[in-house]
N, CA, C and O atoms as a Maestro MAE file, in Angstrom:
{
 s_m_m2io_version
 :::
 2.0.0
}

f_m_ct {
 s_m_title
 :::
 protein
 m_atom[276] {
  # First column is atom index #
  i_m_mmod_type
  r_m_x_coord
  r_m_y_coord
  r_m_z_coord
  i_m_residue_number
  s_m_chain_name
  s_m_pdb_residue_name
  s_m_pdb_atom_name
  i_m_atomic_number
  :::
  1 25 9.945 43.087 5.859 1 A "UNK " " N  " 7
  2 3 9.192 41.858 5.701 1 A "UNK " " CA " 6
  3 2 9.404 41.255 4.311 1 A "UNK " " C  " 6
  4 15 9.175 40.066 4.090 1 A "UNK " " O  " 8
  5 25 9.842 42.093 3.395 2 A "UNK " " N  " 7
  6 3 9.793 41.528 2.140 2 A "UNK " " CA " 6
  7 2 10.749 41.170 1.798 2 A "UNK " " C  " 6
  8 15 10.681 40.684 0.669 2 A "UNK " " O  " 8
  9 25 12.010 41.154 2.374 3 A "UNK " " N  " 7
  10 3 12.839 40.288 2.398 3 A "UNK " " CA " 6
  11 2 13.238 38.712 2.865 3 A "UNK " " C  " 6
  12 15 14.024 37.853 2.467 3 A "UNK " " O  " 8
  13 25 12.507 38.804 3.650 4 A "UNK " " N  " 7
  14 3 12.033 37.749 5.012 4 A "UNK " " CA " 6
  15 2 11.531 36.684 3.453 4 A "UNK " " C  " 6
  16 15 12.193 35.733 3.037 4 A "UNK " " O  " 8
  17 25 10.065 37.260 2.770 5 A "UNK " " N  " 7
  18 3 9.734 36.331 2.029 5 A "UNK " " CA " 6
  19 2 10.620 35.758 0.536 5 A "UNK " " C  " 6
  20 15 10.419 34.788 -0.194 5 A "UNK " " O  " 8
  21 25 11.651 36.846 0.508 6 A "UNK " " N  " 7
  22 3 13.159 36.736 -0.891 6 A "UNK " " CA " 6
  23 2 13.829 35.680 -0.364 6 A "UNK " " C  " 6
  24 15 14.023 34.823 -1.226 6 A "UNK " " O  " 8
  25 25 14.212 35.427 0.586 7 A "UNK " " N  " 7
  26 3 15.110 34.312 1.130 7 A "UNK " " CA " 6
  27 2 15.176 33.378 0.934 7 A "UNK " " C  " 6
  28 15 14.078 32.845 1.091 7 A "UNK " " O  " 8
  29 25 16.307 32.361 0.470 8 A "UNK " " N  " 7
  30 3 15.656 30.968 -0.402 8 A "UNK " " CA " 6
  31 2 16.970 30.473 0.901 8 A "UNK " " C  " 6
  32 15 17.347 29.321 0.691 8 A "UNK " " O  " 8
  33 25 17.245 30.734 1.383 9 A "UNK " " N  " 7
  34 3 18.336 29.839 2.309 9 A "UNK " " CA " 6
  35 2 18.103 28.403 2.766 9 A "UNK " " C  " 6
  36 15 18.722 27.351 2.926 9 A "UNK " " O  " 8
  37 25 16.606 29.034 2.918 10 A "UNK " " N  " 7
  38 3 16.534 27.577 3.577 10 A "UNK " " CA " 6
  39 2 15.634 26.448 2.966 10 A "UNK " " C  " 6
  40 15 15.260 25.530 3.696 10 A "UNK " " O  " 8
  41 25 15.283 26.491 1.670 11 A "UNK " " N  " 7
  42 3 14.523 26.021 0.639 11 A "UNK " " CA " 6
  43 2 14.935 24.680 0.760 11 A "UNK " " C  " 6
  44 15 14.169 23.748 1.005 11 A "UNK " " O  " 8
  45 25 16.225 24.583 0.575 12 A "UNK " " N  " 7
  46 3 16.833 23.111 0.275 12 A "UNK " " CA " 6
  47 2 16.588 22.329 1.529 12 A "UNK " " C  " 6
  48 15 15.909 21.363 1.878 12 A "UNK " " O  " 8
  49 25 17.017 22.753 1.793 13 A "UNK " " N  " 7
  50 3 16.673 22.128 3.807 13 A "UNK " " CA " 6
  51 2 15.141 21.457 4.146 13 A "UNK " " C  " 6
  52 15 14.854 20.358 4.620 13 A "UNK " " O  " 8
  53 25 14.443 22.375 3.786 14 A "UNK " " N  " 7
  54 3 13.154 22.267 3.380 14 A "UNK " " CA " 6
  55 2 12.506 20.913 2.597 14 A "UNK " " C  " 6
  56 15 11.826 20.016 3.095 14 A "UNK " " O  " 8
  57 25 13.009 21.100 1.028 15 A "UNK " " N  " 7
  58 3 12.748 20.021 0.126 15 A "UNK " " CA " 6
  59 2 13.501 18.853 0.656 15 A "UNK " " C  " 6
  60 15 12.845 17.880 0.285 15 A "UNK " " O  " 8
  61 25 14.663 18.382 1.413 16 A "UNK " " N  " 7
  62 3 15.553 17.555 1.522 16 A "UNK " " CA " 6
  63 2 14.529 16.980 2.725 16 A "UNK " " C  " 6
  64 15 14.171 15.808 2.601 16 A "UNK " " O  " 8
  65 25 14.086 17.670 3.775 17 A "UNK " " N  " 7
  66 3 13.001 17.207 4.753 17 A "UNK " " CA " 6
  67 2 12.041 16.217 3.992 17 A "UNK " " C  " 6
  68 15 12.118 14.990 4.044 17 A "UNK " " O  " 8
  69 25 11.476 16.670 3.552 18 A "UNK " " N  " 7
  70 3 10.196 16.107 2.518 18 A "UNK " " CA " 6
  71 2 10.197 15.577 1.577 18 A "UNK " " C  " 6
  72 15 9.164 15.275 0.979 18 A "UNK " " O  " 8
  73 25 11.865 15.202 1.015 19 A "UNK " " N  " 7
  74 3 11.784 13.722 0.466 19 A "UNK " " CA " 6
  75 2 12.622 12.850 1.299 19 A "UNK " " C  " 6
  76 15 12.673 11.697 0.872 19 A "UNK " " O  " 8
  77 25 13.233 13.059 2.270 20 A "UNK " " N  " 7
  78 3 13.527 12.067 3.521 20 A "UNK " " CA " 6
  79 2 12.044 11.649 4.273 20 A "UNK " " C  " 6
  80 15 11.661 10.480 4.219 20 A "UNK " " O  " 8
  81 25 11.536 12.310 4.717 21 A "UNK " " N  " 7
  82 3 9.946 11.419 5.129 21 A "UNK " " CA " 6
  83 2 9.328 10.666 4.104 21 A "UNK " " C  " 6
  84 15 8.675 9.638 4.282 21 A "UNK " " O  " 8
  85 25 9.676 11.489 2.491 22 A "UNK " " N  " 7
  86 3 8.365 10.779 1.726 22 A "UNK " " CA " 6
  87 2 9.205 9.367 1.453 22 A "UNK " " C  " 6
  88 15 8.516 8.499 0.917 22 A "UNK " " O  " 8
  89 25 10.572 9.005 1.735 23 A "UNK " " N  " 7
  90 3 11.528 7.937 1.415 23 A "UNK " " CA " 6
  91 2 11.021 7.204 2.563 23 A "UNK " " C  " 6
  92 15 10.419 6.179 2.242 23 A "UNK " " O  " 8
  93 25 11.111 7.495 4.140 24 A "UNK " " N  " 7
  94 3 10.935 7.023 4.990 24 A "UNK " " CA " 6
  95 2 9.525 6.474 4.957 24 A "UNK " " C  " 6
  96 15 9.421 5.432 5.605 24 A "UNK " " O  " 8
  97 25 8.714 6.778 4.536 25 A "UNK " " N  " 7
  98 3 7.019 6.533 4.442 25 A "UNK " " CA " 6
  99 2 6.948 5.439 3.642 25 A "UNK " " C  " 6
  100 15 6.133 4.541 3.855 25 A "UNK " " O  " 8
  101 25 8.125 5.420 2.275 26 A "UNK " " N  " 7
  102 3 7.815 4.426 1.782 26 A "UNK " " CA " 6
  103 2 8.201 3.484 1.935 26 A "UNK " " C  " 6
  104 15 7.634 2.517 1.426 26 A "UNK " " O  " 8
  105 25 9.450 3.313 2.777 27 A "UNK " " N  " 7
  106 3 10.096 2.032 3.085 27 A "UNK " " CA " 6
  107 2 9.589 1.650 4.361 27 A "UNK " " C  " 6
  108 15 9.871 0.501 4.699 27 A "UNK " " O  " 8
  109 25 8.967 2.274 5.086 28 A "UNK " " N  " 7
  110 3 8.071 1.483 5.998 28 A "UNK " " CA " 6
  111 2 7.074 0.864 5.589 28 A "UNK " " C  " 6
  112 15 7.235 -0.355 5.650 28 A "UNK " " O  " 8
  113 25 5.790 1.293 5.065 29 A "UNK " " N  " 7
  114 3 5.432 1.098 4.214 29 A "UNK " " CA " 6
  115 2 5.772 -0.620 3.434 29 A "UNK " " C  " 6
  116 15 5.195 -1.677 3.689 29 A "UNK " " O  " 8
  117 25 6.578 -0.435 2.731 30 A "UNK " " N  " 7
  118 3 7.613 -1.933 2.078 30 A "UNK " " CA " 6
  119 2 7.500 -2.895 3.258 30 A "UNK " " C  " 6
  120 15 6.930 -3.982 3.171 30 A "UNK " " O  " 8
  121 25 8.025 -2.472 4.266 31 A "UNK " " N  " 7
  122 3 8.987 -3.351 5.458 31 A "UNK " " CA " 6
  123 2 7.282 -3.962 6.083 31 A "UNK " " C  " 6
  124 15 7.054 -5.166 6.206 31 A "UNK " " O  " 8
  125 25 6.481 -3.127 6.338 32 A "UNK " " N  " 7
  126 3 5.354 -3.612 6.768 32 A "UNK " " CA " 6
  127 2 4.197 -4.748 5.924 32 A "UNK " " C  " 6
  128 15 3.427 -5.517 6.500 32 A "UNK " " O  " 8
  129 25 4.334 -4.600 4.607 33 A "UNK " " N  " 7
  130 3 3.906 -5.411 3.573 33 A "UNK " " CA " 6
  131 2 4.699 -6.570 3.671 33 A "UNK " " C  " 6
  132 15 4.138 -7.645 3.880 33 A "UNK " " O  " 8
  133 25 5.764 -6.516 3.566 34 A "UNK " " N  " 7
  134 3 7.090 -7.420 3.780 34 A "UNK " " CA " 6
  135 2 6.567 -8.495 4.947 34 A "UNK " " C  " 6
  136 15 6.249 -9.666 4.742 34 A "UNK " " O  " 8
  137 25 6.562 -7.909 6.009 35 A "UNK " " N  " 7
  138 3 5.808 -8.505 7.050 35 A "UNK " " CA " 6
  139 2 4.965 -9.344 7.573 35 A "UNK " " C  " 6
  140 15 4.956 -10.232 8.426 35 A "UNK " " O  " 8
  141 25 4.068 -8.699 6.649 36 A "UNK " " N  " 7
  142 3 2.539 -9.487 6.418 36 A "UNK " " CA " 6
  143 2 2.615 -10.259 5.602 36 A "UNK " " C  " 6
  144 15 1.786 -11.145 5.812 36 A "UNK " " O  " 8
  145 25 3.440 -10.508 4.340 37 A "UNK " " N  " 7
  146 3 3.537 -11.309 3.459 37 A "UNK " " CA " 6
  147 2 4.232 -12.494 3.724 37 A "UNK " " C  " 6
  148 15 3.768 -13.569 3.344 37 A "UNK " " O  " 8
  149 25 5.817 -12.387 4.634 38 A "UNK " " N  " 7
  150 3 6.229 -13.207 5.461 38 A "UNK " " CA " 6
  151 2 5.790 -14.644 6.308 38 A "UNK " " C  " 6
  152 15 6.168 -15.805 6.460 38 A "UNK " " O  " 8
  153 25 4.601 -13.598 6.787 39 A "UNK " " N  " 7
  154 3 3.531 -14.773 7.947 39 A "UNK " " CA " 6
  155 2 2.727 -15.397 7.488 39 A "UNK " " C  " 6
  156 15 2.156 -16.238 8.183 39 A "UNK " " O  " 8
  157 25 2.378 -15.204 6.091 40 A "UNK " " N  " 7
  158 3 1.544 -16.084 5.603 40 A "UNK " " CA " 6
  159 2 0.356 -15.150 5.764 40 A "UNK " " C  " 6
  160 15 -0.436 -15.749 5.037 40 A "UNK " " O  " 8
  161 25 -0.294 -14.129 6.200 41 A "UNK " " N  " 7
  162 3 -1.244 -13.747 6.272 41 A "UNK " " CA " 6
  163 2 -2.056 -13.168 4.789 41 A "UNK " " C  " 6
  164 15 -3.249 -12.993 4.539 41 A "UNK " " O  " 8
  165 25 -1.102 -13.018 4.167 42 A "UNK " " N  " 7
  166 3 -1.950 -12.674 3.036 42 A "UNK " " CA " 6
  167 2 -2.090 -13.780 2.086 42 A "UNK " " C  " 6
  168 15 -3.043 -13.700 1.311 42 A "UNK " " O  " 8
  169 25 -1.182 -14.978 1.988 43 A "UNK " " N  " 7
  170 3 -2.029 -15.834 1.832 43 A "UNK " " CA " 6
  171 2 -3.211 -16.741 2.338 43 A "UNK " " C  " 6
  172 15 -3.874 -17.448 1.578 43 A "UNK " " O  " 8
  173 25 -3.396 -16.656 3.594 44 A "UNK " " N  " 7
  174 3 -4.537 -16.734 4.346 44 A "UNK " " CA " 6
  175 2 -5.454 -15.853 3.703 44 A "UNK " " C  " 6
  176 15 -6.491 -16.432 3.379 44 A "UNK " " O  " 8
  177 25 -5.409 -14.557 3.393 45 A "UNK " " N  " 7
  178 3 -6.799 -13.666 3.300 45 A "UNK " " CA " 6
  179 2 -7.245 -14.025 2.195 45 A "UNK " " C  " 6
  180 15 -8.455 -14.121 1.990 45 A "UNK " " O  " 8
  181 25 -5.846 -14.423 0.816 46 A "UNK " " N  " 7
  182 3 -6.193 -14.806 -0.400 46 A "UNK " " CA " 6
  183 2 -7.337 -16.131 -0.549 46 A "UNK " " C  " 6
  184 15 -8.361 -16.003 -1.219 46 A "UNK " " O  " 8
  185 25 -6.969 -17.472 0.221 47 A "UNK " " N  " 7
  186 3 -7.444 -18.512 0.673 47 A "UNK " " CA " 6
  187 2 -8.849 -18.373 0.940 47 A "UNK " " C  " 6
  188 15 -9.661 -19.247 0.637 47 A "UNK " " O  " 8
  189 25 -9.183 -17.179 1.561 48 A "UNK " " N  " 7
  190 3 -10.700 -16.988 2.472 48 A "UNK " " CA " 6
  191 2 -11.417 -16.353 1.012 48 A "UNK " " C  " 6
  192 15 -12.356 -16.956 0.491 48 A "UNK " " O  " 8
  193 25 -11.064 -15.533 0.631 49 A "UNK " " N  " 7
  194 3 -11.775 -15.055 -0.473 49 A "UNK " " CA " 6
  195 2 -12.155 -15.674 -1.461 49 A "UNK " " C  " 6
  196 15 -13.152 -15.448 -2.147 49 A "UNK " " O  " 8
  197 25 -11.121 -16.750 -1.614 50 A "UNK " " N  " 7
  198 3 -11.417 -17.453 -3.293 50 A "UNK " " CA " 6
  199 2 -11.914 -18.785 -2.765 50 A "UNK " " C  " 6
  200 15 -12.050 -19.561 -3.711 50 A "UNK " " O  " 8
  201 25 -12.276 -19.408 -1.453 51 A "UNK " " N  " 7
  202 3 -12.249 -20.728 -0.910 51 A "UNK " " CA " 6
  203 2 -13.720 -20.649 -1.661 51 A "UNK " " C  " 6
  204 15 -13.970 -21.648 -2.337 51 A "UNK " " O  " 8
  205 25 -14.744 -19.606 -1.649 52 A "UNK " " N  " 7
  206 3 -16.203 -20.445 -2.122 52 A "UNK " " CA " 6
  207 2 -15.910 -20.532 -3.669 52 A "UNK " " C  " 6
  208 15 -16.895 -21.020 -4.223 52 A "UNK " " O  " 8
  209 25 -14.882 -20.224 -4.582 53 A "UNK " " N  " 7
  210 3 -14.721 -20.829 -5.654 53 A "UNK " " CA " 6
  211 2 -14.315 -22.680 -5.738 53 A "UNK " " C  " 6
  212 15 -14.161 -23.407 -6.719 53 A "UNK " " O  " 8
  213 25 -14.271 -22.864 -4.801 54 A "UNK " " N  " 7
  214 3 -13.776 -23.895 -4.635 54 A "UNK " " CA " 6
  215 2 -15.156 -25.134 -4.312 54 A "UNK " " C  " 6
  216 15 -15.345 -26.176 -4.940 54 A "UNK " " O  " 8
  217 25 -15.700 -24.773 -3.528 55 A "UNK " " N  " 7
  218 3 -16.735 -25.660 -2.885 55 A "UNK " " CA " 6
  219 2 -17.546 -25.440 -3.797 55 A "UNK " " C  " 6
  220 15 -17.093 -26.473 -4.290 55 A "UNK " " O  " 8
  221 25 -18.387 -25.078 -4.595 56 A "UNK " " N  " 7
  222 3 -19.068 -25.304 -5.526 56 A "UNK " " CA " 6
  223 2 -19.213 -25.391 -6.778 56 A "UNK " " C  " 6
  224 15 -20.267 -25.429 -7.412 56 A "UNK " " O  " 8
  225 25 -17.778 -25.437 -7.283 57 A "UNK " " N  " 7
  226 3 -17.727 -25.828 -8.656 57 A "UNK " " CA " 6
  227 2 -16.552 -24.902 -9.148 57 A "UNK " " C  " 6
  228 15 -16.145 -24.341 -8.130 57 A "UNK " " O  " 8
  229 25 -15.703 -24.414 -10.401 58 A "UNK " " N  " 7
  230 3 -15.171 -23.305 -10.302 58 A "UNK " " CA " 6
  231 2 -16.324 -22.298 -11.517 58 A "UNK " " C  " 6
  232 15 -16.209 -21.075 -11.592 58 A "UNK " " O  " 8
  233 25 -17.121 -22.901 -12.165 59 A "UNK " " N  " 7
  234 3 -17.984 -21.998 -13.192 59 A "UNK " " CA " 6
  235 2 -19.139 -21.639 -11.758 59 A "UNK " " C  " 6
  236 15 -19.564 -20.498 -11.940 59 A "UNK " " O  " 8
  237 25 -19.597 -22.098 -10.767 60 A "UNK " " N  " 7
  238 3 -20.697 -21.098 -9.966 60 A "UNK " " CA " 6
  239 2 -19.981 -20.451 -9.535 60 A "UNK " " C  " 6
  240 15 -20.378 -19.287 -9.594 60 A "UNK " " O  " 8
  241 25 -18.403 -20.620 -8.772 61 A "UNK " " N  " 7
  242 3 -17.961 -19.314 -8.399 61 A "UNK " " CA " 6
  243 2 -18.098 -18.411 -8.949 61 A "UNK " " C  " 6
  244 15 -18.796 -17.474 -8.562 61 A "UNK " " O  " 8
  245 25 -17.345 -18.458 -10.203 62 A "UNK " " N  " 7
  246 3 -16.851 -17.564 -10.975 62 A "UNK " " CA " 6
  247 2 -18.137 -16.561 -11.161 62 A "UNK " " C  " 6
  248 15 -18.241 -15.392 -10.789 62 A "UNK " " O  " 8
  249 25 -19.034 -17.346 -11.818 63 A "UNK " " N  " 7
  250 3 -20.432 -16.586 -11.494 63 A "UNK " " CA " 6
  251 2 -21.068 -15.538 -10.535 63 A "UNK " " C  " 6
  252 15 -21.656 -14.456 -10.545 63 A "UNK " " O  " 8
  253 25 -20.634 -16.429 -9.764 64 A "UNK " " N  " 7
  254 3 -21.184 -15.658 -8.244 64 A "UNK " " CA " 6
  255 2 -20.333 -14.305 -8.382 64 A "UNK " " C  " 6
  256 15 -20.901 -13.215 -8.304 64 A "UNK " " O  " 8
  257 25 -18.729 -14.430 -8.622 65 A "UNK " " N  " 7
  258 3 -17.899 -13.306 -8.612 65 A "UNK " " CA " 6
  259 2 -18.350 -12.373 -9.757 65 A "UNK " " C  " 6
  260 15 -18.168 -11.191 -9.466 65 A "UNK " " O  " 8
  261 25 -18.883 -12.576 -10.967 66 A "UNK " " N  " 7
  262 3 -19.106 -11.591 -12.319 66 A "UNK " " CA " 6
  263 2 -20.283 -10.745 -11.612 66 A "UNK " " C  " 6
  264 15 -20.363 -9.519 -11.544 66 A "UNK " " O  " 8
  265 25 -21.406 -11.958 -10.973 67 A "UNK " " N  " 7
  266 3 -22.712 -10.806 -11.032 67 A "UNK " " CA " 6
  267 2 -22.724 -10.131 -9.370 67 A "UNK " " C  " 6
  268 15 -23.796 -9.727 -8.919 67 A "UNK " " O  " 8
  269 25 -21.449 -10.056 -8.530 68 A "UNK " " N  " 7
  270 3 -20.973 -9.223 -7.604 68 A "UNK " " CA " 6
  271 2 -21.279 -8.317 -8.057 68 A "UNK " " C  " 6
  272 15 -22.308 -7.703 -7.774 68 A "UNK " " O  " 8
  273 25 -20.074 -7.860 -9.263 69 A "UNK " " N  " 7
  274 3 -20.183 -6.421 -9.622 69 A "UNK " " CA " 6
  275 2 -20.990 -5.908 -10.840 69 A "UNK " " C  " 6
  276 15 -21.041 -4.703 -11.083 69 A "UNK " " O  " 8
  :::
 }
 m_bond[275] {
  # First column is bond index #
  i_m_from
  i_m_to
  i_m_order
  :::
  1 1 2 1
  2 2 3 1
  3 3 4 2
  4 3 5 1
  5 5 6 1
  6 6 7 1
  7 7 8 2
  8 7 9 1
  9 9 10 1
  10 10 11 1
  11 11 12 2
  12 11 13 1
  13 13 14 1
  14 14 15 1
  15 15 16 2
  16 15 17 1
  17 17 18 1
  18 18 19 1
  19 19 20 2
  20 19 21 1
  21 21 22 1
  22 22 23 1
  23 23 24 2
  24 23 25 1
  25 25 26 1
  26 26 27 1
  27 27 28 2
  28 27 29 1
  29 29 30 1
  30 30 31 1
  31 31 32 2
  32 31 33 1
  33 33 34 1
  34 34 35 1
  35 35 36 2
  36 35 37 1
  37 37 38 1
  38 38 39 1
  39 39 40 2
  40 39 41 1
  41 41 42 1
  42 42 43 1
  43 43 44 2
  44 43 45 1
  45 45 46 1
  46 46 47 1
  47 47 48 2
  48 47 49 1
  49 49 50 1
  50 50 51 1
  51 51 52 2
  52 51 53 1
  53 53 54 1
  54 54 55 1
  55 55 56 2
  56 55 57 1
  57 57 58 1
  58 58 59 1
  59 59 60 2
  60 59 61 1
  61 61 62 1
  62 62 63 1
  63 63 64 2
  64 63 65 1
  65 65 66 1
  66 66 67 1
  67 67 68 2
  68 67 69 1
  69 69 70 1
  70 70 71 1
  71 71 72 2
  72 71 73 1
  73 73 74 1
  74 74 75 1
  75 75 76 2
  76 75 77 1
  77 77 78 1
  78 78 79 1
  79 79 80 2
  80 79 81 1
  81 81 82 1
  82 82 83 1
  83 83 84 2
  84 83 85 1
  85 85 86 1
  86 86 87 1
  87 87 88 2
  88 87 89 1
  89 89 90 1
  90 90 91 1
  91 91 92 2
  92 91 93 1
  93 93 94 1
  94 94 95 1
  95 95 96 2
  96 95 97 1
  97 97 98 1
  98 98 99 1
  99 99 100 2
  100 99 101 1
  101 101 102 1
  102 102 103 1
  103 103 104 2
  104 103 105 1
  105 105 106 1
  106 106 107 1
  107 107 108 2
  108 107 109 1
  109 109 110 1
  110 110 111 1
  111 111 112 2
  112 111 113 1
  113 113 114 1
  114 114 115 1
  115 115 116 2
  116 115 117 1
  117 117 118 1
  118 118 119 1
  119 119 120 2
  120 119 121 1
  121 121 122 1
  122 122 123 1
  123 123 124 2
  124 123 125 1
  125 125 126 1
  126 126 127 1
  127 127 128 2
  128 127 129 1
  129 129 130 1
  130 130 131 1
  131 131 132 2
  132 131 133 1
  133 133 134 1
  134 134 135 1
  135 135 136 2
  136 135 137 1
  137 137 138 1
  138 138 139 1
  139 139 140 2
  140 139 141 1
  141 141 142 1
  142 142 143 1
  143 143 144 2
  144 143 145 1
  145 145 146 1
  146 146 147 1
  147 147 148 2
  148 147 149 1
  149 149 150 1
  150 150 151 1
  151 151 152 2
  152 151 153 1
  153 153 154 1
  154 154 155 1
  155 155 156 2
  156 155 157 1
  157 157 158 1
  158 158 159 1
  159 159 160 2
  160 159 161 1
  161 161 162 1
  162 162 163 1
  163 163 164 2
  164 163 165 1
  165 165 166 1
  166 166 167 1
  167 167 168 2
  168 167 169 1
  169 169 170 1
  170 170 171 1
  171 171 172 2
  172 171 173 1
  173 173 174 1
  174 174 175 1
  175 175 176 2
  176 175 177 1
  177 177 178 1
  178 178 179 1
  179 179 180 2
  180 179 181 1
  181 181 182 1
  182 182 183 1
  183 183 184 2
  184 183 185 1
  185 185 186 1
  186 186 187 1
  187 187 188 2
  188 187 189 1
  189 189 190 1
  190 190 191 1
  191 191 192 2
  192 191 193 1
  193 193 194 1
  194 194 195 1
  195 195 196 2
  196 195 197 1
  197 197 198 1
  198 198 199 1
  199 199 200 2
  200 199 201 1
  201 201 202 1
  202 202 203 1
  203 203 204 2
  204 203 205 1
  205 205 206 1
  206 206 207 1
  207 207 208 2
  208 207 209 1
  209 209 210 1
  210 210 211 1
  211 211 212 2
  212 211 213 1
  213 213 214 1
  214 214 215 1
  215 215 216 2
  216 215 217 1
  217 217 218 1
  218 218 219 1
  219 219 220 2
  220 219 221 1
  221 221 222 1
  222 222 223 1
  223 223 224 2
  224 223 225 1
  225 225 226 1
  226 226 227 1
  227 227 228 2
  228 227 229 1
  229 229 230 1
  230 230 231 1
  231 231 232 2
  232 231 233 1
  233 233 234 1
  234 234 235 1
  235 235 236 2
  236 235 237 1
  237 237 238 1
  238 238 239 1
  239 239 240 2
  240 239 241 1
  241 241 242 1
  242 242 243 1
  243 243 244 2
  244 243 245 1
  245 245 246 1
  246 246 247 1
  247 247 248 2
  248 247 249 1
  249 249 250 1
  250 250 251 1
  251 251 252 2
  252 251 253 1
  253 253 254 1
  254 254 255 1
  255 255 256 2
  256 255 257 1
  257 257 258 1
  258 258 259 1
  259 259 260 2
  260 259 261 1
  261 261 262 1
  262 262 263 1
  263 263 264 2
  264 263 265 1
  265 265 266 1
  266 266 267 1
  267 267 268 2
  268 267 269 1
  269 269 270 1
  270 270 271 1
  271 271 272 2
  272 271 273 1
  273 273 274 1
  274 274 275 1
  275 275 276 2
  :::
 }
}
């Protein structure tokens, strides 16, 4: 058995797995942001969030946004 755990044969194989997914994770990841950014949707979400800076002045927004947090 205690050889079984000496064995590095397959180490590389191993690490080469697990930065091919962690590569793959991130370029999906990318491609999916990519995506959304494409369609306009995140400027839409941007639009919705900051629109009540807009309708009431930009100093009550802003306000409204400081004593949020």
């Amino acid at each position: 058995m205690r050889w079984l755990m000496e064995d590095e044969r397959g180490q590389s194989t191993v690490e080469y797995a697990l930065v091919v997914l962690a590569f793959l994770a991130a370029a999906l990841g990318l491609a999916a942001v990519w995506r959304v950014a494409k369609s306009g949707a995140l400027q839409q979400r941007a639009r919705e969030a900051a629109s009540h800076n807009w309708e009431g002045g930009m100093t009550l927004g802003f306000l409204q946004d400081l004593g949020s947090f």
